[in-house]
N, C-alpha and C positions, 0 to 999 in steps of 0.2 A: 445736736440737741439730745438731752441725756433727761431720762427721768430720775427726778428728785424721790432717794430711798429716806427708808427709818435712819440712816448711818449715813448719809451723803451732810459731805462740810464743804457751804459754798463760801466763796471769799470773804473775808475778813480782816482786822487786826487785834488778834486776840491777847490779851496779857493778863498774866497772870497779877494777883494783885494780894494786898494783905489787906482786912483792917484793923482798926486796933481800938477798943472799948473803952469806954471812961471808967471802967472796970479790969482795965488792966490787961484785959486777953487780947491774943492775937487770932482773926478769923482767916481762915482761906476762903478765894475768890478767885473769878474771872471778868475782865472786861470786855466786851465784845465790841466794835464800833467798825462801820463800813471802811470798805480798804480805801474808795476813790472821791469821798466824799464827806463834810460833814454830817454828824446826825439830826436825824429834825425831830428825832422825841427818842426818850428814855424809858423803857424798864427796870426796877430794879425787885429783882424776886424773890421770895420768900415762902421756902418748901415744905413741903408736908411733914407732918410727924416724926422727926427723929428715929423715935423710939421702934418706929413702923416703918422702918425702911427711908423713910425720904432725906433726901440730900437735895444739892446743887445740881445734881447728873440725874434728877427724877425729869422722865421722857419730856415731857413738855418743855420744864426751861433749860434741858440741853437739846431741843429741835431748834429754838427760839434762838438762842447763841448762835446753832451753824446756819441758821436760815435768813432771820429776822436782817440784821444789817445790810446781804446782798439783797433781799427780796421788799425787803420794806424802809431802807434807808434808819435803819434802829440803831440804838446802842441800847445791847441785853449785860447787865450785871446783875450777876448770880454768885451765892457765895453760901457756903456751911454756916449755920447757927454753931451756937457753943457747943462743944463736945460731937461734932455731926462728921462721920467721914464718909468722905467719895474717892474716887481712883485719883485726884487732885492734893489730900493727904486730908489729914487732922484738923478741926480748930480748935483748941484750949479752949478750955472750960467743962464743962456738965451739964449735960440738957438740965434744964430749970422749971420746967412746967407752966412755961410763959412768961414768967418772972423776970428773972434776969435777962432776959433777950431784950427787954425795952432797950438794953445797949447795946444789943448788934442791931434792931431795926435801926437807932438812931445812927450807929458806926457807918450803915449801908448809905442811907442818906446824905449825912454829912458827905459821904468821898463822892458820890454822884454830883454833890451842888459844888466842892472845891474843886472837880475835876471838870467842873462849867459844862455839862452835860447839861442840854436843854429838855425842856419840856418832861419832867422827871413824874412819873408814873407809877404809883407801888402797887405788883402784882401778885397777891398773895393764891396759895393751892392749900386747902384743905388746913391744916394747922397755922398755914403762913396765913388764911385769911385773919385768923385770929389776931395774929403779932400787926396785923394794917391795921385793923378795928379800931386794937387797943393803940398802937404807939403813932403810925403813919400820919397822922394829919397833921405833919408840918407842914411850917409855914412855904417851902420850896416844892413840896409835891402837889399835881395840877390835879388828879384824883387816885380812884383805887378801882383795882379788878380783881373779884373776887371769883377763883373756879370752886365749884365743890365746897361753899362756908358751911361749916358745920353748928357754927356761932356754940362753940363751947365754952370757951374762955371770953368772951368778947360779952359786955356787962351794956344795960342800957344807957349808964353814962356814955360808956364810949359811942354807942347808937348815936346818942344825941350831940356828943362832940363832934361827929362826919355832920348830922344835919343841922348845926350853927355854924360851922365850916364853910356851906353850902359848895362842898367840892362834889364835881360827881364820883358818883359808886354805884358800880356798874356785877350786876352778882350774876353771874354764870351759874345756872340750877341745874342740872344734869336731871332729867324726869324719872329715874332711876334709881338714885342715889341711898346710901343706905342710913344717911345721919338725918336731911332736911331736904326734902322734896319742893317743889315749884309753889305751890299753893302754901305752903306752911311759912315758904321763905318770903314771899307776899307782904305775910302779914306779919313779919319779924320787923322786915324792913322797911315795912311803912312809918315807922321809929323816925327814918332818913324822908323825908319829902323826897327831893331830888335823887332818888335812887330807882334806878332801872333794874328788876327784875328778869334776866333773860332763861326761860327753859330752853334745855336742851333733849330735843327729844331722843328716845332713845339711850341719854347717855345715863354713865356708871358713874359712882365716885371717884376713879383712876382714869377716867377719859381713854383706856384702853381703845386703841384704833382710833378715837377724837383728835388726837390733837391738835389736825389738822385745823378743825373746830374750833378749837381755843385759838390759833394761833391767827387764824381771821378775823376772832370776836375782837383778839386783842389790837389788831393791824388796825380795824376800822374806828375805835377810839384813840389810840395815842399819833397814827399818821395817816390819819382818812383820805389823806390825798388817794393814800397807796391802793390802786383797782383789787380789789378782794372778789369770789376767792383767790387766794395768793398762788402762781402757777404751779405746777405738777413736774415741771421740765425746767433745765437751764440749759443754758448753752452758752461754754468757756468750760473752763478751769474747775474743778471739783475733785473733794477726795472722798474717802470713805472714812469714819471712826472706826474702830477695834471695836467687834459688837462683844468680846469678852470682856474689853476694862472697861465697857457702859452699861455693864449687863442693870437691868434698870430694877431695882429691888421693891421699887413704888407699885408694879404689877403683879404685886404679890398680897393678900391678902394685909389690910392694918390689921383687922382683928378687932374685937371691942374696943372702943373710944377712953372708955373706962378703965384706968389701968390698978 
């Protein structure tokens, strides 16, 4: 029995994956899905600010990739927006300011539903809440989880398209947070009837030291079977990641929102 570090990768089948926009670009990615078993619910993520550090390898949704499938039976797919890089490489294109990503959200989807992943979940963080707001509510995903929304981009239509939907949206408020705090976010997304508000006390906008946090908030909505909190220890087979090519750049200040 070994404890589970910040860099510890427990079994998996990871693959690398492309997609490809109805816009033409090609995105990089990863799949993640349990080595000894199918999966019984999906993530598919959607990372912070670009412009602000955030990729595919921002701490949370690469814990979730090396954790999530041995510890919660999950498949995590995660993947660069346009023009976003991680130690994974490049995606074509040029951060868009929201805009043209309505084709990588929809790209991420689509391969989630023709790769017959079940129970498909869009996990947005800080900027990616934004891209679920506005694009996520197809008809193939069961709801959304929102860490750290800063609801910049994300317009009351879109509000009101999650609550004619009636899909759940589940918003993780950090008590902390430097854009939208718990009480503010309340009363944003009472827009959504069936929307759960959860504060996080204590936390920050970058879940520094949380993630653990997230990764239980997220365990208990997409595979509630799974006994949360999610353990601390495994016992088999584990490696370690290179804590230099994951150096995690989302722990670093965004900086104003306003660019």
């Amino acid at each position: 029995m070994a404890d589970i570090r910040a860099n510890s990768i427990l079994p998996a089948r990871r693959t690398p994956i492309e997609l490809h926009t109805a816009d033409g670009l090609k995105l990089i990615g990863e799949l993640a899905v349990p080595l000894d078993r199918e999966p019984a619910g999906t993530i598919v993520c959607f990372h912070p600010l670009p412009t602000h550090g955030g990729m595919m390898d921002s701490h949370i949704y690469r814990k979730a990739a090396w954790r999530l499938p041995a510890l919660a039976g999950m498949a995590v797919l995660r993947f660069n927006t346009r023009g976003t890089t991680s130690v994974q490489g490049t995606s074509e294109g040029a951060f868009d300011g929201g805009n043209g990503e309505r084709f990588d959200v929809a790209a991420a989807i689509e391969y989630a539903e023709f790769a017959d992943l079940p129970n498909i979940w869009a996990v947005g963080w800080s900027f990616g809440t934004d891209l679920v707001l506005r694009y996520g509510a197809e008809p193939g995903v069961r709801g959304a989880i929102l860490l750290s929304p800063p609801l910049r981009y994300a317009t009351e239509a879109d509000l009101r398209n999650w609550a004619e939907s009636g899909k759940p949206v589940v918003a993780l408020v950090p008590e902390l947070d430097d854009y939208l705090r718990p009480a503010e976010a309340a009363a944003r997304f009472a827009a959504i009837p069936q929307a759960e508000v959860v504060g996080i006390e204590g936390g920050k906008h970058l879940w520094v030291g949380q993630a653990e946090r997230a990764l239980d908030e997220i365990v208990r909505r997409v595979t509630p079977s799974t006994p949360t909190p999610l353990p601390q220890t495994w016992e088999g087979s584990m490696e370690a990641g290179d804590a230099t090519a994951y150096a995690d750049r989302t722990t670093a200040a965004f900086g104003p929102l306003q660019q």
